[in-house]
Structures are given as C-alpha cells and as structure tokens.
C-alpha positions, 0 to 999 in steps of 0.5 A: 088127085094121087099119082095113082089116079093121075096115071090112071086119068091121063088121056091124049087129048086132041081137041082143047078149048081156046081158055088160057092157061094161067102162067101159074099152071104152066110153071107148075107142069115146067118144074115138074120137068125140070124136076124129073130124073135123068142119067148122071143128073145131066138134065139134057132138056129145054123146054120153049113155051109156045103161046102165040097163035102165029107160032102155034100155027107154023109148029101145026104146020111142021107137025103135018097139020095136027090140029091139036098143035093149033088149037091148044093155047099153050105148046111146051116144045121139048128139046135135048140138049148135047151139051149139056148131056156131054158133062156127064162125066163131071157130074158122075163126081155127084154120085161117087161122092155120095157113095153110089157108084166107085171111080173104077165104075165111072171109068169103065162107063166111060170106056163103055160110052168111047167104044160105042162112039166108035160103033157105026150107026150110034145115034149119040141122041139117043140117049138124050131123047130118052132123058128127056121122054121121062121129063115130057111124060112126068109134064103130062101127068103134073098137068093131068093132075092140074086138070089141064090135058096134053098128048104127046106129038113126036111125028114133026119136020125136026129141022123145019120146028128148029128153024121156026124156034131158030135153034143152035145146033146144041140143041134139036127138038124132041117133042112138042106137048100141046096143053090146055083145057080138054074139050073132052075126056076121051075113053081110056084105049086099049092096053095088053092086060098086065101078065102079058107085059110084066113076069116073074123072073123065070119070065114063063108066068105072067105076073098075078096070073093064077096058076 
C-alpha cells in the first residue's frame, strides 16, 4: 500500500496472534527507524528486540500489565540516546557543509541550547524523546505497510524496563512497540475533523472550511 494508505490503515492493535514474525520483517520495520530524520542528524535512538516470552512478560509487568506487551511475538523497545544526541554540535558540520545552515547559525544554536542549560527545570531528554518518537512512529507505519500491527506503549516503570534490559545511564527507554499479526482490525477512533486542527496563516479560518 502507498503512505497515504498506510497512514490511513494504521491502527493500535492490542491484541495479536502468537504467529512469528519473520527476521526479515522485523529488519525492514528496524531501518525504517534507523532511516528516520532527526535534529542535526544525531540519530539519538537504540532499538532492543525483545522475543523471548520470559522477557515479554517481565516488560508487560513493568508496563502495569498491558496484555499486548505479553502477547505480541515481538517487542521493539525504543531507547534515547544521550550520548549519541551530545555530538550535535560535530554533526552540525554535515549541514554547513552542504550550504544549509552558516557557522554563525550553528553558533547562535549553540548559545541557545547553554542558556537553556542553565534554566531550571530543562529536562535535557526532552529533546532526544521527541527524536526518537518521529523514528517509533515512522516503525509503526513500515510495519502496517507489512501488515503486521503495532501500538504505542509510553505508560512503563522507565527504571524497572532498564533494569530488566540492564541498561547503562547513556541510554533510558522511551517506548516499547509491541509487533505481530493483528487478531483484529479495529474501527478507526475519532479524531477533530481537519479545520479544527490545521489554519490559514491568520489562524481565524480552519482550513477547507467554506466561507
């Protein structure tokens, strides 16, 4: 199917078939991760494959009993990378080389991201969490695509599901994306109907909306 399609497809599924997923599947969806965009390029993310029933169901446990977490054959967990997102500034390079950005921009960033350092209560993931949600959700339509089903599981004991991975303090979790063959294909659930959510630049007229 196109991306329109796949976007229009997608669904949370919650409940999965026991079937495999083939390696070869599981691959595709993990560099449709690797391949997403991210700030300077960074590519803060680490995704862990989790397969084994026993560690399927210690993650459901840490993620309060979500069932889906148990039952799907295959949990991608997503993790945000610090040190990865602090050669930022060394990869900035790529884009004045190109002709993007100028030195004196990179600069100014950079003064940008020392003041906000300084700010009380900047949390310094935030901004890797967010890169590493465009990578999860452009997994979850590469595997739609593939037919498999997915759902986003955010709601976890972040501590408890790194230390069930035994994860260094470089990297925390972000998300776990149980995967599989979907039992079935739920009806699409409601969404703000588009001129509530997109404007014209005067952001008085919602766009398509008839005058």
């Amino acid at each position: 199917m196109d991306t329109i399609e796949t976007i229009h497809h997608r669904r949370s599924i919650r409940n999965f078939k026991p079937d495999e997923v083939e390696s070869g599947l599981i691959t595709q969806v993990l560099e449709a991760g690797r391949l997403a965009p991210s700030s300077t390029n960074t590519q803060p993310w680490k995704f862990v494959v989790v397969r084994s029933a026993d560690a399927r169901e210690a993650l459901c446990e840490a993620a309060y009993g979500q069932k889906m977490i148990r039952q799907a054959p295959v949990v991608v967990v997503a993790l945000g990378d610090r040190k990865r997102f602090r050669k930022w500034l060394r990869r900035s390079k790529e884009l004045v080389d190109i002709g993007a950005v100028s030195d004196d921009v990179v600069n100014k960033v950079r003064e940008v991201y020392k003041d906000r350092a300084k700010m009380s209560g900047e949390d310094p993931d935030r901004k890797i969490t967010a890169n590493c949600m465009i990578a999860i959700d452009h997994m979850t339509l590469a595997a739609t695509s593939l037919g498999l089903g997915t759902c986003w599981v955010m709601l976890m004991k972040v501590d408890e599901v790194a230390r069930l991975l035994r994860l260094p303090d470089s990297v925390y979790p972000v998300a776990l994306m149980p995967m599989g063959y979907a039992i079935d294909h739920p009806s699409p659930r409601p969404r703000y109907p588009l001129d509530e959510v997109a404007f014209d630049e005067d952001l008085e007229h919602g766009w398509g909306r008839e005058e």
